[in-house]
C-alpha positions in Angstrom: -0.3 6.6 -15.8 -0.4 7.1 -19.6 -2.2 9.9 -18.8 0.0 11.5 -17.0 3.1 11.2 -19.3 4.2 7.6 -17.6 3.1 5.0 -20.9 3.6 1.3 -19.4 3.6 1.9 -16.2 0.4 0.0 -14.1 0.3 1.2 -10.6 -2.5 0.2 -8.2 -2.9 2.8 -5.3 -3.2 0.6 -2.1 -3.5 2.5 1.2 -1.5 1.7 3.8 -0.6 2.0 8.0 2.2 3.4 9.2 4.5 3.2 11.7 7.7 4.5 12.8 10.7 2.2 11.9 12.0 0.1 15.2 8.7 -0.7 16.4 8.0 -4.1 18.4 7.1 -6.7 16.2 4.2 -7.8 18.5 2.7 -4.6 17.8 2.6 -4.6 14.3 1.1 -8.1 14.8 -1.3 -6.2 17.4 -2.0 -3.5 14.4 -2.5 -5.8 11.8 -4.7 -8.2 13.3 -7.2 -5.1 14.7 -7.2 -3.6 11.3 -8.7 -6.8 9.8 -11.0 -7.3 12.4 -11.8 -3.9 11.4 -12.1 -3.9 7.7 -13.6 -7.6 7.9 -16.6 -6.0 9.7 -19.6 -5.8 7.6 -20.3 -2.2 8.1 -16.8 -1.0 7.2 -16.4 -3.6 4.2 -19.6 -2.5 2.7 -18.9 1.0 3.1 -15.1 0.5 1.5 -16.5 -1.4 -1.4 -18.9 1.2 -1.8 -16.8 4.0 -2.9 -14.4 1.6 -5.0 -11.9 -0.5 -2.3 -11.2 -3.5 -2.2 -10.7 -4.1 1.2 -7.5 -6.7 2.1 -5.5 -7.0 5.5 -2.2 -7.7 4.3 0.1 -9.1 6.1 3.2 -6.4 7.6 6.2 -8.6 5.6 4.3 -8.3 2.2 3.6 -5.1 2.4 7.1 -4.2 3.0 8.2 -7.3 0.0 6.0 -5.4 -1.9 7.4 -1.5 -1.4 10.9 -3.3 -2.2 10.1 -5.0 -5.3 8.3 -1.7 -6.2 11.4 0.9 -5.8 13.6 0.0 -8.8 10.5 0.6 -10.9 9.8 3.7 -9.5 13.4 5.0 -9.5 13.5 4.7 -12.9 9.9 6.5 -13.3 11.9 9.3 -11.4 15.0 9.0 -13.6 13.6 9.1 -16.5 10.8 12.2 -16.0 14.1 14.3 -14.8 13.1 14.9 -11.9 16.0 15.7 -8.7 15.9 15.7 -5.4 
């Protein structure tokens, strides 16, 4: 981020599912659970790690904790580089 103008700033770039808002909680759950099956597997875990992932299922409500916490930081990212919608 200092790089790119941002000094202090520390982002990690996690990668992320999505799904439209309003969908059934039992499948999210469904989602979630597949996608660790998924990345748990050997094969796929190996191949993550390989090009620099760290592979982690995380669960639907810390993902969305997380994007919350994160917004007032990058508001202000957005405030202060001047940049409008």
């Amino acid at each position: 981020m200092d790089e790119a103008g941002v000094p202090g700033q520390v982002q990690e770039a996690p990668q992320c599912i999505w799904a439209p808002m309003g969908r059934p909680g039992d499948i999210i759950e469904l989602l979630h659970r597949e996608i660790a099956r998924a990345i748990a597997s050997p094969d796929v875990k190996e191949k993550m790690e390989a090009i620099g992932y760290e592979p982690a299922a995380v669960p639907p409500d810390e993902v969305k904790a997380r994007i919350k916490a994160d917004m007032p930081k990058w508001a202000k990212v957005i405030r202060d580089a001047g940049i409008r919608p």
